[in-house]
Structures are given as structure tokens and as C-alpha cells.
VEXDO-915420 format. One record per residue: x, y, z of N, C-alpha, C in turn; residue in one letter. Coordinates in pm, 1 decimal. Layout:
<nodes>
<<X,Y,Z>,<X,Y,Z>,<X,Y,Z>,A>
...
</nodes>
This chain:
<nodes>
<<12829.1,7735.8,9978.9>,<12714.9,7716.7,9889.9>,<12597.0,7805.4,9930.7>,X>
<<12559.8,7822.5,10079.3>,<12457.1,7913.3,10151.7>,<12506.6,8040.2,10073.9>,X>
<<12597.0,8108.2,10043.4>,<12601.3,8244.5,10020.2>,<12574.7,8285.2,9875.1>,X>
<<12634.9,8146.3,9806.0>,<12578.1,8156.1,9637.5>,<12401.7,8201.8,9644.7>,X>
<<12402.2,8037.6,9720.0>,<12238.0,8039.1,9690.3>,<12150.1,8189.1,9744.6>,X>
<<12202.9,8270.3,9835.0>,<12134.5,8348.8,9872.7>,<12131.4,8492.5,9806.4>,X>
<<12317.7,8528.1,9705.1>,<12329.6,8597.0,9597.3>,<12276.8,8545.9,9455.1>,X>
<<12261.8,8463.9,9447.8>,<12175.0,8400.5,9310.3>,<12016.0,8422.7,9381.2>,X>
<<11954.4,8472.4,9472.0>,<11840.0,8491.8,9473.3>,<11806.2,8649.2,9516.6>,X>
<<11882.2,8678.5,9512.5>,<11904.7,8851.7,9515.4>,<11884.8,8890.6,9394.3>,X>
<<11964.2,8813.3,9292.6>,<11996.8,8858.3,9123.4>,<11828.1,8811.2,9102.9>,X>
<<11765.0,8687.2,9128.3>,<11688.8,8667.8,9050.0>,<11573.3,8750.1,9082.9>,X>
<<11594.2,8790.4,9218.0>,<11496.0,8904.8,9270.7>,<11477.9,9012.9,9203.2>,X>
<<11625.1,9107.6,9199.2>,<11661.4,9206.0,9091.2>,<11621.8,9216.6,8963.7>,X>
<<11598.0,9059.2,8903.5>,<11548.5,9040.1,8785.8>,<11402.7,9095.1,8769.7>,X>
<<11379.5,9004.5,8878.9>,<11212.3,9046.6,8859.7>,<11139.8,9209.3,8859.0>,X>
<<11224.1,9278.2,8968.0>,<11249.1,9378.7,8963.2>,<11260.7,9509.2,8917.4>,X>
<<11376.2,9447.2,8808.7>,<11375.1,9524.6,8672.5>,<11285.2,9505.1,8545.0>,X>
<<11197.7,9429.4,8561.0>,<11114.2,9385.4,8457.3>,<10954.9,9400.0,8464.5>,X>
<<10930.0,9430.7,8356.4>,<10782.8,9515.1,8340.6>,<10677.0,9419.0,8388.1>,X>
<<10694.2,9312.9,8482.1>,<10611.4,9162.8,8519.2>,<10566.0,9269.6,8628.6>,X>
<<10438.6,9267.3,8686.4>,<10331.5,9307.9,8780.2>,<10288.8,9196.1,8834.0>,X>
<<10385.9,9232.0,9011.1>,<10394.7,9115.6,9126.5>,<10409.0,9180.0,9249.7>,X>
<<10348.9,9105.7,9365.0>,<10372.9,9088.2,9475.4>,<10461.7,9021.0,9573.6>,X>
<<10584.0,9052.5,9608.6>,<10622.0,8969.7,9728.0>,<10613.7,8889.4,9801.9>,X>
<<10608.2,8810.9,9802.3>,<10527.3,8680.9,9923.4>,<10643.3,8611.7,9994.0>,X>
<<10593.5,8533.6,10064.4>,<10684.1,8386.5,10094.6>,<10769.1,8430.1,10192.9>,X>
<<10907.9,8373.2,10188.0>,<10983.3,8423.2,10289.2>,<11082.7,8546.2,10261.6>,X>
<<11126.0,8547.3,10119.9>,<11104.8,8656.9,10107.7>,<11126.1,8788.4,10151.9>,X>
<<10991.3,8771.2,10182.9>,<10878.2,8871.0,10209.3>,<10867.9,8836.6,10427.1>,X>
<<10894.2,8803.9,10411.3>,<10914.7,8784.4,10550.3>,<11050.7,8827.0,10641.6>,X>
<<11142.7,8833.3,10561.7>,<11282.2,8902.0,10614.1>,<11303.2,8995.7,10567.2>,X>
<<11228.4,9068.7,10440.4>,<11266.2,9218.8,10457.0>,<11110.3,9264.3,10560.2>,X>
<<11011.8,9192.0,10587.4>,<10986.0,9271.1,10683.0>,<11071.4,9252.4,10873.5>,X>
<<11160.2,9196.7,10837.6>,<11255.6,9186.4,10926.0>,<11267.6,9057.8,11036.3>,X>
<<11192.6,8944.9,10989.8>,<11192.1,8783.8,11029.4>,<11372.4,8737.5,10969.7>,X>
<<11398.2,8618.3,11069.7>,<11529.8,8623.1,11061.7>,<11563.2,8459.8,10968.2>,X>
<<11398.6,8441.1,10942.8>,<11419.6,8326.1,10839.0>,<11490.6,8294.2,10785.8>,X>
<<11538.6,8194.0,10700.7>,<11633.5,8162.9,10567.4>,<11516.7,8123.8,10466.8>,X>
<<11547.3,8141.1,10390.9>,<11478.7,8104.7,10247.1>,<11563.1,8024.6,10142.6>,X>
<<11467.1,7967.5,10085.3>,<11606.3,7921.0,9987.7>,<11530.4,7914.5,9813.1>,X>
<<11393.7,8028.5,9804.9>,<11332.0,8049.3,9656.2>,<11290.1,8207.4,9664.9>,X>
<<11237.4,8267.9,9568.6>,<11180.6,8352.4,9568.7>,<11031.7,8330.3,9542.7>,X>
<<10928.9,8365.7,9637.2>,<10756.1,8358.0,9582.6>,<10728.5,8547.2,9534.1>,X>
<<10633.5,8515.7,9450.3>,<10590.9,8602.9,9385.6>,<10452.5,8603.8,9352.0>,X>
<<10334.2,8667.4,9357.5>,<10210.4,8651.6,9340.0>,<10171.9,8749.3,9252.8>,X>
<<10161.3,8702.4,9126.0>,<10095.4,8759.2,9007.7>,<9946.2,8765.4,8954.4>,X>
<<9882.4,8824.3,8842.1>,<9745.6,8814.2,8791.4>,<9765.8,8729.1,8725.0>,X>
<<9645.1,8645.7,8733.8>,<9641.8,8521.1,8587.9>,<9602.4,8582.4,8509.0>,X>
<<9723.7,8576.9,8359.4>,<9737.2,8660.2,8207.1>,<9764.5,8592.5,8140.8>,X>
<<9767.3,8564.1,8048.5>,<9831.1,8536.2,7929.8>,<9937.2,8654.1,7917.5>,X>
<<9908.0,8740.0,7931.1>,<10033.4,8863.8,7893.6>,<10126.4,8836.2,8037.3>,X>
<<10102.6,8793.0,8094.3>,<10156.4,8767.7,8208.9>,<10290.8,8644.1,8194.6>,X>
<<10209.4,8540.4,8195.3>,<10320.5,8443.0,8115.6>,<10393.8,8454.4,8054.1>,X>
<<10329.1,8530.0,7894.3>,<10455.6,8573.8,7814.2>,<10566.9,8671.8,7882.1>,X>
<<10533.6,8739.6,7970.6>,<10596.6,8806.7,8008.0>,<10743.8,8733.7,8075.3>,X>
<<10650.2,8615.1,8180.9>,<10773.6,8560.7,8273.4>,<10855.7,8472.1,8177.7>,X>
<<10803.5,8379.9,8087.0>,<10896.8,8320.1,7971.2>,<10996.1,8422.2,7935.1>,X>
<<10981.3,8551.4,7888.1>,<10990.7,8641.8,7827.2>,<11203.7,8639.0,7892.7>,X>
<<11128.9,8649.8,8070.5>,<11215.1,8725.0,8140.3>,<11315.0,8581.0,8174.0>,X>
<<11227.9,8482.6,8158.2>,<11374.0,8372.3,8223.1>,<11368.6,8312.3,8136.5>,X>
<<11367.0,8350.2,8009.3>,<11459.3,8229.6,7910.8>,<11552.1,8254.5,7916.1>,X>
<<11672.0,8309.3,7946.7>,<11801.7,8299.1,7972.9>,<11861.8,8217.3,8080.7>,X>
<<11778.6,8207.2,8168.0>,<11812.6,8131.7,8297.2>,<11752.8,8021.9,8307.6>,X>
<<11710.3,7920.7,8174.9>,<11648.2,7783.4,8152.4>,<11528.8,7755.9,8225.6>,X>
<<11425.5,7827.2,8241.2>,<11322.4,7759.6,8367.8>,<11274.8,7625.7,8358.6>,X>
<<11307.6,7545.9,8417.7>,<11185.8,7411.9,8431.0>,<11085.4,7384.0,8527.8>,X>
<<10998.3,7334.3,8545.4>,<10890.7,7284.9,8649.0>,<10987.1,7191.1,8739.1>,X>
<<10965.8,7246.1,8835.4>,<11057.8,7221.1,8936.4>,<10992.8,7069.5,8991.9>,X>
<<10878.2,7025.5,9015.0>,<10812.0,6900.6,9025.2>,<10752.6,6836.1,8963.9>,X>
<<10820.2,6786.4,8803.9>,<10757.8,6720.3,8783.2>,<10884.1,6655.9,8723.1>,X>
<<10858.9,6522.1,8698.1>,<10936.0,6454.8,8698.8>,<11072.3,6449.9,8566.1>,X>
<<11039.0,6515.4,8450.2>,<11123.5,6527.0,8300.3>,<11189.3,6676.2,8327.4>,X>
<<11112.2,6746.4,8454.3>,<11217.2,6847.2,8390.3>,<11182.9,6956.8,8326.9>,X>
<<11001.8,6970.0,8303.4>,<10988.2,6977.4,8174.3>,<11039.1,7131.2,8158.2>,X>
<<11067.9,7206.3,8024.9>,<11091.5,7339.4,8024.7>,<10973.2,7447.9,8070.1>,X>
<<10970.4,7536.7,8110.7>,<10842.4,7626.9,8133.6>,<10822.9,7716.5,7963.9>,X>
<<10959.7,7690.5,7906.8>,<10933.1,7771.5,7752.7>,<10848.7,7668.3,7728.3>,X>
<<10839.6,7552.6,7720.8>,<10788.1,7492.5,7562.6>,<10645.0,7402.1,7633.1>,X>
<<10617.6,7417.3,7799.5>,<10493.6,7379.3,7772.4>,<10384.4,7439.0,7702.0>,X>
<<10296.6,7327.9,7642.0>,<10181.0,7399.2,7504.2>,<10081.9,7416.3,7579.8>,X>
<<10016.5,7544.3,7514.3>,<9895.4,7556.9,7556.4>,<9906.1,7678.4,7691.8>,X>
<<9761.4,7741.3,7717.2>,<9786.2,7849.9,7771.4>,<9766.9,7886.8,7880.2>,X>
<<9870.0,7915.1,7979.2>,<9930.8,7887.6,8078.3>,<9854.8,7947.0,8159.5>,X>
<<9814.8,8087.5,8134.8>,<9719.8,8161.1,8236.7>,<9619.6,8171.1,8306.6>,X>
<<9591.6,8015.5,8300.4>,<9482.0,7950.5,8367.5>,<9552.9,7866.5,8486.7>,X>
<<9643.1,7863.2,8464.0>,<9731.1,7736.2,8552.4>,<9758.6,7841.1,8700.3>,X>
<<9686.1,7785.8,8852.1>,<9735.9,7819.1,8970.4>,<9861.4,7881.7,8979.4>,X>
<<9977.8,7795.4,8972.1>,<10082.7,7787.9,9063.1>,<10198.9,7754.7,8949.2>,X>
<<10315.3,7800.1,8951.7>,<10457.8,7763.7,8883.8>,<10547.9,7762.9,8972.3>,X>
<<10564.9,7615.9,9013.2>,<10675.3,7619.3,9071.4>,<10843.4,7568.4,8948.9>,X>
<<10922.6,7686.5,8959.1>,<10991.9,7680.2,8883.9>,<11155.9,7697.0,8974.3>,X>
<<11248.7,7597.1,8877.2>,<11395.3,7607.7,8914.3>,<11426.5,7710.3,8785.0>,X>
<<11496.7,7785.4,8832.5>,<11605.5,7817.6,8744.7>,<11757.4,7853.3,8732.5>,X>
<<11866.3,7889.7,8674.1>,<11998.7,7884.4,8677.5>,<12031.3,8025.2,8812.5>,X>
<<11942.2,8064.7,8852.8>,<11923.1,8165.6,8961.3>,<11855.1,8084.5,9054.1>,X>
<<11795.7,8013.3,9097.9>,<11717.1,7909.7,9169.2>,<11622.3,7925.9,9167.2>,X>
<<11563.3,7910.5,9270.5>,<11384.2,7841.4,9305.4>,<11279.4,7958.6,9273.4>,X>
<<11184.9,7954.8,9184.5>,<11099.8,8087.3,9208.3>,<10948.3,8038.2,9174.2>,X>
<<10888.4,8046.8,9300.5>,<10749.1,7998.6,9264.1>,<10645.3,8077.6,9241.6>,X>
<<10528.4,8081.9,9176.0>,<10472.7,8192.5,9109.0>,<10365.3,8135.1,9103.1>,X>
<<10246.5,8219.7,9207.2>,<10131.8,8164.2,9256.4>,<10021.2,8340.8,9174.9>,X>
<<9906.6,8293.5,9217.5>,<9758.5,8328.1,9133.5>,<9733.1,8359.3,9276.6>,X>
<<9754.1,8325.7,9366.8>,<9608.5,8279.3,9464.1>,<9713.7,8267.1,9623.0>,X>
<<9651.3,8388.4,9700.4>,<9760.2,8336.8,9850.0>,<9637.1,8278.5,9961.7>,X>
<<9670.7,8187.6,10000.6>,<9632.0,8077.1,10081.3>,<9562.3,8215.2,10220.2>,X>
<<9449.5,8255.6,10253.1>,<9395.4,8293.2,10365.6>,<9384.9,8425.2,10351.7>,X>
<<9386.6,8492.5,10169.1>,<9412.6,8619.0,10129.2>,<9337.6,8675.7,9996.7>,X>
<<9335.7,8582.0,9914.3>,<9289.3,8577.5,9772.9>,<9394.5,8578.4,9655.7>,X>
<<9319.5,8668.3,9550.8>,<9454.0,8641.9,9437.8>,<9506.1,8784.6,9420.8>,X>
<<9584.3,8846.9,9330.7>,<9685.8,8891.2,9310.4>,<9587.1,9030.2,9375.3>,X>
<<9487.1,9091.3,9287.6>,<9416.5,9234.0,9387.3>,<9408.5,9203.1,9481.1>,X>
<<9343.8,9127.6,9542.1>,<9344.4,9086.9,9684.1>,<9459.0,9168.8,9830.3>,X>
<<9564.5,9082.7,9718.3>,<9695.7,9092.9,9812.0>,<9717.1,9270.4,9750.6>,X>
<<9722.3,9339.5,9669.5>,<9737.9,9440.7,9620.4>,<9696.4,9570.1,9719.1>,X>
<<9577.0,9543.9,9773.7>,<9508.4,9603.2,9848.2>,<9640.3,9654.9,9938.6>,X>
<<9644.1,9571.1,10005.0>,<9730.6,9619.7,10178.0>,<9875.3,9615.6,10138.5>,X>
<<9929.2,9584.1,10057.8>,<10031.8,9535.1,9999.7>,<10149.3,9710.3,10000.7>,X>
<<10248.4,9703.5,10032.2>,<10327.7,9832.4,10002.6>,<10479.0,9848.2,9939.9>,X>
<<10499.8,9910.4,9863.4>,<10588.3,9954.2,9736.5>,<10708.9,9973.1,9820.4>,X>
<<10777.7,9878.5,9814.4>,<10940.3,9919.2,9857.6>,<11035.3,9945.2,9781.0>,X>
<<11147.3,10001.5,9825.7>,<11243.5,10031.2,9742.4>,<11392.7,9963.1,9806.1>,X>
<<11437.2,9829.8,9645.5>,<11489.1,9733.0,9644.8>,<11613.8,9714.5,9562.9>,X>
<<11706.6,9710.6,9581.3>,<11806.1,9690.2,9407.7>,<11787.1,9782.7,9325.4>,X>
<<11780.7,9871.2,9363.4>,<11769.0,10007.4,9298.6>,<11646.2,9952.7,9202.9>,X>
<<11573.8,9967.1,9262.6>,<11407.5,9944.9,9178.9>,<11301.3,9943.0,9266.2>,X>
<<11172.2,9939.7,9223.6>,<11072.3,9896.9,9322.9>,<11011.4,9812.2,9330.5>,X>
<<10915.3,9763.7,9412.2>,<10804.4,9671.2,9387.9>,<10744.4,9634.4,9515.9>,X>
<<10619.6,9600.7,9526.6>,<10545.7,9571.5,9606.6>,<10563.0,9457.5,9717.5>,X>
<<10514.2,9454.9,9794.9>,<10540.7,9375.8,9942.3>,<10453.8,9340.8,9994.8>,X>
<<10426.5,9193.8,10019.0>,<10295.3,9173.7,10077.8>,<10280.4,9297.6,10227.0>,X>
<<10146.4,9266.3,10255.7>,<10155.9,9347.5,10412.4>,<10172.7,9237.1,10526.6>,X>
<<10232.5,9288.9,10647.3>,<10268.9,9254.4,10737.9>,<10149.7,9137.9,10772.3>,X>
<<10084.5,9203.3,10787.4>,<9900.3,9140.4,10848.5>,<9880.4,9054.6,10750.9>,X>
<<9861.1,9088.2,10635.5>,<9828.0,8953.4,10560.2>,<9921.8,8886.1,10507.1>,X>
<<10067.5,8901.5,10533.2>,<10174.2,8779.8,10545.0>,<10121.8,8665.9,10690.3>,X>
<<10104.6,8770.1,10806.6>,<10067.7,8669.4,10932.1>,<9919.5,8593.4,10888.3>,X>
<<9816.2,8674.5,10844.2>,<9717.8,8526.8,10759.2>,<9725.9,8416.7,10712.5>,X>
<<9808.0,8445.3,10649.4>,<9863.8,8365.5,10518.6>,<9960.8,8255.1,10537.6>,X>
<<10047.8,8234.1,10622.5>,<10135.2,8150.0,10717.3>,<10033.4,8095.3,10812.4>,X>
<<9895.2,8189.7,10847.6>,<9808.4,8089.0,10971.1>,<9776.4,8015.5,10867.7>,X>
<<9674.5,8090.0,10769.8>,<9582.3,7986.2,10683.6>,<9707.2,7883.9,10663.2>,X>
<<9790.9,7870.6,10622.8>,<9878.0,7778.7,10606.4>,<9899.2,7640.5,10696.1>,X>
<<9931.5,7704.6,10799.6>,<9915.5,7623.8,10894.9>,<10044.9,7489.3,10929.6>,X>
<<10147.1,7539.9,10864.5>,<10284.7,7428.8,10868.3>,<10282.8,7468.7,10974.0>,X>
<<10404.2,7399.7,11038.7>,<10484.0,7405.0,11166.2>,<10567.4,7525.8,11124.7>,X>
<<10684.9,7530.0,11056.4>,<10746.7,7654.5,11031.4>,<10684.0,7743.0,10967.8>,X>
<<10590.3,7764.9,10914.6>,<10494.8,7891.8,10914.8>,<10444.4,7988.5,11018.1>,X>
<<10410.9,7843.9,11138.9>,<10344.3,7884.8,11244.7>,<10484.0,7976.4,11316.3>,X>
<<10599.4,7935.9,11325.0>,<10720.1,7986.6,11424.6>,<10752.4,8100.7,11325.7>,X>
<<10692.9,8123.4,11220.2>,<10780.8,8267.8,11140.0>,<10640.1,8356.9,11195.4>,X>
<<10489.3,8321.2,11249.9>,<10403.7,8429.5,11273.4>,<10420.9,8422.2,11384.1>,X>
<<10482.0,8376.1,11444.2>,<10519.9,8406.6,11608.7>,<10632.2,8527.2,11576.0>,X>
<<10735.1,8503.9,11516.3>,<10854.4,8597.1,11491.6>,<10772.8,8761.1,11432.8>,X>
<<10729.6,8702.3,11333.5>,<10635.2,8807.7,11273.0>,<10528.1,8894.5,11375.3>,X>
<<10458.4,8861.5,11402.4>,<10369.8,8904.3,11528.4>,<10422.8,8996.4,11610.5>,X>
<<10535.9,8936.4,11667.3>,<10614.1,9045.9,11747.8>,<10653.0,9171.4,11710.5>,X>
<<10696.9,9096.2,11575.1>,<10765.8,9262.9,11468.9>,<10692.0,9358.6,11459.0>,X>
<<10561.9,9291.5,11446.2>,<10435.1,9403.8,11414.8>,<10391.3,9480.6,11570.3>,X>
<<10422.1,9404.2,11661.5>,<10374.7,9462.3,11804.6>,<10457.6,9603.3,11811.0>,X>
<<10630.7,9530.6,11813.7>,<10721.1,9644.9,11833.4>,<10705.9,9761.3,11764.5>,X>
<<10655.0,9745.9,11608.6>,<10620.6,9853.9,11509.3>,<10520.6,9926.4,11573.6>,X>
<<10424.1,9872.8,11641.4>,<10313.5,9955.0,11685.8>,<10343.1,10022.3,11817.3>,X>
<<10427.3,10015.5,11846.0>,<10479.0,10028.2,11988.9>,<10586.5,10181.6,11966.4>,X>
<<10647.1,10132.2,11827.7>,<10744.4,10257.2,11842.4>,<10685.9,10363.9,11734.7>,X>
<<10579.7,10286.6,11678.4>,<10517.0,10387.1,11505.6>,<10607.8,10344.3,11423.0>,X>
<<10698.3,10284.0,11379.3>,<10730.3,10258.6,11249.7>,<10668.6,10191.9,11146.6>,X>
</nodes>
């Protein structure tokens, strides 16, 4: 089941990927391609609050059923009313799994914010942006879980060795 879930979040990565949605990397993620040996089990993504934005992500996972992953019906992410681009945070399931889709990173700001330091990798034969190293380790402090705290310990180091060898 670990290997589905981790190729069903490759695809849904790829998805995003291939699609004209303007995002950032986050989460964990974003933490093992900068080379943390985490597991993950969603994709985070940090977008601009749009209206063109929304339509966009409806746009891209109505094929893959999205619902609000916490709330209690289920509800669809197509058919909530009213306009979405005011709303923080989407945490969403879909037939690809978990993908949560935040405005705002915790010890960083919102989507320019992270844009700033942020760098363009090349992924699934596509590109897209990556939080930065430094303000992934913010962002896990501001956080402040317990396993946040043990991925900026992991993290930390990565960044030492990088500075150590120039990569």
C-alpha cells in the first residue's frame, strides 16, 4: 500500500506540474527533494489567493473527485458555493491522495513571500518552484511540532554539508 500511496503522489505531483496553477512546494514534499529522508503521505502546495486560482485547481482535479478532507459530509471541493479565494487553507483528498493547499506559510508569509527565496526545479519532466532550504527550516520552527522539529534537525545538517561542499 506504502508504494501506491507514494506513486499516486508522484502522479498527483506531476499533475500539478503540468498545469498552468502558479505554486510553491512546501511540506514534506519539499523536504525530501531537498534531500530529508522523511515519508510523507500528501502533497502541500502554496498558492496566491485568486479566484482564477481556484478555478484553476477545480479545473485540474475534477477528474480525481476532490473533497474537503475534514469535514465531516465529505463535502465536494467542485460544488462548494461561493468564492473560494478568500478561504486560507484546502485541505483536500483526492483519488491521487492528500493535497493541501495553503495562502499563507506559518513563519514565512503568503505565496510572494515564499516566492522570493524559493527555486525552480526540474521535476517529471516539468518545472516548478521549491520552497528554499532556509525558509523550509523557519517554517517547521515557526511550527513547532515534534516531527517538524526532527525534520529541521535533518534539514539543518543538509544545509551545513551544502555549505561545506558549495552545492
Amino acid at each position: 500500500m506504502a508504494d501506491r500511496t507514494v506513486k499516486d503522489l508522484q502522479k498527483l505531483l506531476k499533475l500539478l506540474i503540468h498545469s498552468p496553477l502558479d505554486f510553491v512546494l512546501v511540506g514534506g514534499f519539499a523536504a525530501v527533494l531537498h534531500g530529508s529522508n522523511q515519508t510523507t503521505r500528501d502533497v502541500d502546495i502554496c498558492v496566491a489567493s485568486s479566484a482564477d486560482q481556484v478555478a484553476s485547481l477545480r479545473d485540474l482535479l475534477q477528474p480525481y473527485h476532490p473533497t474537503h478532507r475534514f469535514s465531516e459530509s465529505k463535502e465536494s471541493f467542485l460544488e462548494t458555493p461561493g468564492d473560494l479565494s478568500r478561504q486560507q487553507d484546502f485541505h483536500l483528498t483526492t483519488d491521487l491522495g492528500s493535497l493541501d493547499i495553503v495562502t499563507h506559510i506559518e513563519g514565512i508569509g503568503d505565496y510572494y513571500d515564499l516566492l522570493q527565496n524559493s527555486e525552480e526545479i526540474e521535476i517529471y519532466g516539468g518545472r516548478c518552484r521549491l520552497i528554499s532550504i532556509d525558509d523550509l527550516i523557519k517554517s517547521k520552527k515557526a511550527l513547532g511540532r515534534h516531527r517538524d522539529l526532527v525534520v529541521v534537525m535533518e534539514l539543518e545538517a543538509i544545509r551545513e554539508e551544502r555549505n561545506k561542499t558549495g552545492k
